[in-house]
C-alpha positions as CSV (number, residue, x, y, z in Angstrom):
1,X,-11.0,-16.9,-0.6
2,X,-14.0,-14.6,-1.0
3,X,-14.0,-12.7,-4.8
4,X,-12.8,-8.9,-4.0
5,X,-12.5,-5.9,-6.0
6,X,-9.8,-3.3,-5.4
7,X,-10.1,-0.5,-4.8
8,X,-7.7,2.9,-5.8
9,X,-8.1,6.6,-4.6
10,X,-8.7,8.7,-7.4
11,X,-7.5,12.2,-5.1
12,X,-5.9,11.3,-1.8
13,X,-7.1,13.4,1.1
14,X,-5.6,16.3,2.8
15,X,-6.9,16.7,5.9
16,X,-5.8,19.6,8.2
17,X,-7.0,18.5,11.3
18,X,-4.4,15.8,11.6
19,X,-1.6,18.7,11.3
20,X,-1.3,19.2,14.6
21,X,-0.8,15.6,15.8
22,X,1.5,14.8,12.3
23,X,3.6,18.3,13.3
24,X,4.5,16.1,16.2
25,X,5.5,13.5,14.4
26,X,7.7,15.3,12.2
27,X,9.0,18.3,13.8
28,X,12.4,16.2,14.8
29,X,13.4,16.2,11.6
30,X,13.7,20.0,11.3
31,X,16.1,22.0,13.1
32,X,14.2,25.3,15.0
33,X,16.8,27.9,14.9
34,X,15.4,31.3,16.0
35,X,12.4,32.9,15.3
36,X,13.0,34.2,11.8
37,X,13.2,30.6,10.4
38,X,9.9,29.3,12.2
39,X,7.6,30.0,9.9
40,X,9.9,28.5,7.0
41,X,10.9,25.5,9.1
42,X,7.1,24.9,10.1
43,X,6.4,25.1,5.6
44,X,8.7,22.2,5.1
45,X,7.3,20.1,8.3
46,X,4.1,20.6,6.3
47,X,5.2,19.7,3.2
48,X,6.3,16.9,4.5
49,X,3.2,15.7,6.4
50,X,1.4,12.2,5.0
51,X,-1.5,12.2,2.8
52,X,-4.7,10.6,4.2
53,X,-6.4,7.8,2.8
54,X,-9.7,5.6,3.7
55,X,-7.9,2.6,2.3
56,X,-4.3,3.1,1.6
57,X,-1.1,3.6,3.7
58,X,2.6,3.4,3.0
59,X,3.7,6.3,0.0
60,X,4.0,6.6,-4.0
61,X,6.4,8.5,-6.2
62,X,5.1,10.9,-9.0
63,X,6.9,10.4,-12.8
64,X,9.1,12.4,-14.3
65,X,8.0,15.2,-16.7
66,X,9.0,13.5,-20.0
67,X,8.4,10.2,-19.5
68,X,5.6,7.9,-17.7
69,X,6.6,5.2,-15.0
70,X,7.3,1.2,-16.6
71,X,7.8,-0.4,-13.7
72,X,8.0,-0.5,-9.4
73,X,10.1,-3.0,-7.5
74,X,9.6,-3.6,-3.9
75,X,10.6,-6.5,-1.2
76,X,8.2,-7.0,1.7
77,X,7.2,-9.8,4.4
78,X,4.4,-11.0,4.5
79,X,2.6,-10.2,8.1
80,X,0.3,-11.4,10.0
81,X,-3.2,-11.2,11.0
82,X,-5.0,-10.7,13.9
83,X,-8.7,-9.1,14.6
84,X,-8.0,-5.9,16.3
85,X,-8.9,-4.5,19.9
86,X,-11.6,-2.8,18.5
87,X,-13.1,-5.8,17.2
88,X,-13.8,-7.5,21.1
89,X,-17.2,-6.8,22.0
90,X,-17.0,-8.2,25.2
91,X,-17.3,-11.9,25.3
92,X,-15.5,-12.2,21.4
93,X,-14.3,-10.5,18.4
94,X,-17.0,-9.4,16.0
95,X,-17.6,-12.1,13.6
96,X,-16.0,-11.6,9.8
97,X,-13.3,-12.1,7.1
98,X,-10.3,-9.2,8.2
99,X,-8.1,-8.7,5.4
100,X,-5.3,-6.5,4.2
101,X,-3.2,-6.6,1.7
102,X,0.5,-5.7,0.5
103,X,1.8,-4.4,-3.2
104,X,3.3,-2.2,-5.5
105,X,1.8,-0.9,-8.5
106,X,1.8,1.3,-11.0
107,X,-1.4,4.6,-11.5
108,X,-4.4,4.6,-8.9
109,X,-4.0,8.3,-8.2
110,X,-2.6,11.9,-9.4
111,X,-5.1,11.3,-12.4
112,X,-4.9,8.1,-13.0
113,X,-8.3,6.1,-12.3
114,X,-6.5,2.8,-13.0
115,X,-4.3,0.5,-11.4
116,X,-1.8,-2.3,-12.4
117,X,-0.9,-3.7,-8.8
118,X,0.5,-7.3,-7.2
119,X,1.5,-8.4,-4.0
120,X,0.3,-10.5,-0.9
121,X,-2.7,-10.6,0.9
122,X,-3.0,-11.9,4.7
123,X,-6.7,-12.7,5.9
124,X,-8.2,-14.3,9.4
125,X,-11.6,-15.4,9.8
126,X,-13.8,-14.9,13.0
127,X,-16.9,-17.2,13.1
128,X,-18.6,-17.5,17.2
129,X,-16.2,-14.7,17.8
130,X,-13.5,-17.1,17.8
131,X,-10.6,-16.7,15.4
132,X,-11.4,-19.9,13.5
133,X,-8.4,-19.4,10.7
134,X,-5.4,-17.8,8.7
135,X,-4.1,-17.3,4.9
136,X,-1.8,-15.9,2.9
137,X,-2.1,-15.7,-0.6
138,X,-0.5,-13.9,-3.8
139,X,-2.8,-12.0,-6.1
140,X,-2.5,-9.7,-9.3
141,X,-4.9,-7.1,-10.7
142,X,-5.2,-4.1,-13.3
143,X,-8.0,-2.0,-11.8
144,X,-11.2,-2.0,-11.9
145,X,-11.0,-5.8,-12.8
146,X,-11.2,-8.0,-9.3
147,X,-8.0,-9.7,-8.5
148,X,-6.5,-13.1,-9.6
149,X,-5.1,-15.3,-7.0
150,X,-1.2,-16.8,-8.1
151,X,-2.6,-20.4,-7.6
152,X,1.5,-21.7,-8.6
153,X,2.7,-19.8,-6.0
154,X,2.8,-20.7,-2.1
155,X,2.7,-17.9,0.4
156,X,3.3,-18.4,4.3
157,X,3.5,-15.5,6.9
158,X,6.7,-14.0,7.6
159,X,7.9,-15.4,3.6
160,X,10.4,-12.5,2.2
161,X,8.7,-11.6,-0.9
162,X,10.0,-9.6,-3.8
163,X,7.6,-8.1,-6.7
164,X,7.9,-6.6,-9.7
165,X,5.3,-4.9,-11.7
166,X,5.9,-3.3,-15.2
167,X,4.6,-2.9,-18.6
168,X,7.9,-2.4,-20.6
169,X,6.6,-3.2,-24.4
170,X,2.9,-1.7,-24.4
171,X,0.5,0.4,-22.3
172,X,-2.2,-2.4,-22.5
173,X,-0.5,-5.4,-21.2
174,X,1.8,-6.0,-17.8
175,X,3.6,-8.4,-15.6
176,X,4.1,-9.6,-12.3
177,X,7.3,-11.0,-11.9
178,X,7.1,-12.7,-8.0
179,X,9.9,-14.8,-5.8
180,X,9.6,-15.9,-2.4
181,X,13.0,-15.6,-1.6
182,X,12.2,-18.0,1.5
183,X,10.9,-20.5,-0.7
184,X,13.0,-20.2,-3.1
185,X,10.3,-19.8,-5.4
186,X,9.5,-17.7,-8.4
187,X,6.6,-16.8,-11.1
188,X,5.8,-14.8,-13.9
189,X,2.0,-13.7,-14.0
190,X,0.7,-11.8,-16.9
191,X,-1.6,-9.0,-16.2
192,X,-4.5,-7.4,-18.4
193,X,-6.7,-4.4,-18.5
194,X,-10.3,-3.8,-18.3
195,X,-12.0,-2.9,-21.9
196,X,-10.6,0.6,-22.7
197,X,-7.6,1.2,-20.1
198,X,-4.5,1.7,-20.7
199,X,-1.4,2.7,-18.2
200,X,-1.0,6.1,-17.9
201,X,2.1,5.6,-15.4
202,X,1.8,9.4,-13.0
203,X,2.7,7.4,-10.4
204,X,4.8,4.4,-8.8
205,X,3.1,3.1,-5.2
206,X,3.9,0.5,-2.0
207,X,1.3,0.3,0.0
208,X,-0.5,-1.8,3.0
209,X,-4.2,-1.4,2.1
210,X,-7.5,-2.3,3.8
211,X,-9.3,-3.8,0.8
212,X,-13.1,-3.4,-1.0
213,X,-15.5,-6.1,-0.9
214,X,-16.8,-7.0,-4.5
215,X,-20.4,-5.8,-3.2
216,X,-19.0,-2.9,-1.9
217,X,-17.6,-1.8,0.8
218,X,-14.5,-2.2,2.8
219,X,-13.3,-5.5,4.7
220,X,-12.7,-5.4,8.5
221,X,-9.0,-4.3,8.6
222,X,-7.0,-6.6,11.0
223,X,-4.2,-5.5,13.0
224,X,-1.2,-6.9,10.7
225,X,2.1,-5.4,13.5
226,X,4.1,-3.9,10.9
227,X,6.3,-4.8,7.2
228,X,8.8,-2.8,5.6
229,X,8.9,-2.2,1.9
230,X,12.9,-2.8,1.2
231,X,14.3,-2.2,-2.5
232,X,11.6,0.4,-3.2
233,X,12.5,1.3,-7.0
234,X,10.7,2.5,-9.9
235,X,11.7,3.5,-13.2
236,X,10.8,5.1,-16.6
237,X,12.9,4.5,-19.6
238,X,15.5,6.4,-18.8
239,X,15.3,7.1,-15.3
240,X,15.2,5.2,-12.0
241,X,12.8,6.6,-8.4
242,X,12.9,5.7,-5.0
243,X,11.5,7.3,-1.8
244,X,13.5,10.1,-1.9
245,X,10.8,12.3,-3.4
246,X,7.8,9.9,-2.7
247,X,4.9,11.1,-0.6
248,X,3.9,9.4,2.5
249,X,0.1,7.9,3.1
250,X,-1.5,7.3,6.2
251,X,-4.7,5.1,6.4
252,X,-7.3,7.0,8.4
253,X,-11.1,5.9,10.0
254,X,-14.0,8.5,9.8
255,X,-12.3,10.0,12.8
256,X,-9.0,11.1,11.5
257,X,-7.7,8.5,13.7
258,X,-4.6,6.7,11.9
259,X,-5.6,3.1,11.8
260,X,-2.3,2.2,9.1
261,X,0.9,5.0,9.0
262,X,4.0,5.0,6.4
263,X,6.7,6.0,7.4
264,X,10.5,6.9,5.1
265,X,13.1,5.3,6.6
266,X,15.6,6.1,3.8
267,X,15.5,6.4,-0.3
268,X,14.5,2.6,-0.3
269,X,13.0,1.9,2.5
270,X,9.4,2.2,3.8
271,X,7.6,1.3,7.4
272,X,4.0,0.5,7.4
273,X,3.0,-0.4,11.2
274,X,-0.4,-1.0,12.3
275,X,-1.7,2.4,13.9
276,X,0.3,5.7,14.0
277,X,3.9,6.1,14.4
């Protein structure tokens, strides 16, 4: 697997021009009584429109006042990978490595520059613009360290995975606590910080992400269907998040075109589906 770096987003876009196509999207979920209650019912639908992001897409959950965020639990499967339509040029698919990757972590934005993350990555290579291979691999990273592929533990598509991330006992050290409950298999990874980070822990996140090349840059982002994040938890030391207040994130091109959307289901559920919803 090719070295990559991860990468975070240190203030998630806002982008107005996508209200008017999100305000379809979410303009079910709000009652329009009469006109009196437009203009408030239209504030919520706003408040309640994603986030935009060049990279990321699914949602994260800010801490509490008094206390930062320990530790994110989320179950996923792993998906699949294919180049996408945009990727046939005629007589192929563009040659190149299309990757994207699944995981919950802890910081990346709302202030926080780092990142203590884990999950599953699912990658296809095009050589002659032939799809010439697929695999799926587990990975941990703290941010802006590259990641660390989990070489003791096996990863197929469509495995039910379930990952924990948390730093309990110190601000400087972390683990990823993995099982492939298809498997039947489990791990414990340790995770460490670059020189000079700690966790600041403003923020729990699950998220489908198109991933940063090590010399820059982001990979070709393949179309992956759709996962749900199941079990979505995080906690502080005295209180337990879910979606319930979490922030959606949609992954966006230069465009504004949705490429990856999240989508709450419930408090502890979360859709991620290739293009918008």
């Amino acid at each position: 697997l090719p070295m990559l770096r991860r990468g975070f987003d240190p203030e998630l876009l806002d982008r107005r021009s996508l209200y008017e196509r999100e305000l379809d999207r979410y303009y079910t979920k709000f009652t329009l009584r009469d006109s009196l209650d437009r203009w408030e019912d239209i504030i919520k639908i706003i408040a309640r429109l994603p986030e935009t992001s060049t990279n990321w897409s699914g949602a994260y959950v800010k801490r509490p006042a008094t206390e930062p965020i320990m530790t994110v639990t989320g179950e996923w499967r792993v998906p699949g990978v294919n180049p996408p339509a945009s990727a046939w040029n005629g007589t192929g698919y563009d040659d190149g490595t299309y990757i994207c990757v699944c995981w919950v972590g802890i910081d990346g934005t709302q202030g926080s520059g780092d990142v203590m993350q884990a999950g599953t990555g699912s990658q296809c290579v095009v050589s002659g613009g032939k799809m010439t291979s697929t695999s799926f691999f587990a990975w941990t990273e703290w941010f802006s360290l590259p990641w660390i592929n989990v070489v003791n533990f096996p990863v197929q598509v469509g495995d039910l995975i379930s990952c924990t991330v948390c730093a309990p006992f110190s601000n400087t050290h972390g683990t990823a606590m993995f099982n492939n409950l298809t498997q039947n298999t489990t791990t414990n990874v340790g995770i460490d910080p670059p020189s000079g980070t700690s966790l600041v822990g403003n923020v729990a996140e699950w998220i489908v992400e198109d991933p940063g090349q090590s010399g820059g840059g982001l990979f070709p982002f393949p179309n992956y269907g759709s996962t749900y994040f199941n079990d979505c938890t995080a906690g502080t030391k005295n209180y337990e998040l879910d979606l319930g207040a979490a922030k959606e994130i949609d992954l966006v091109d230069v465009a504004n075109n949705v490429i990856s959307s999240g989508s709450i289901e419930n408090n502890r559920t979360l859709f991620c589906r290739y293009g918008s919803v």
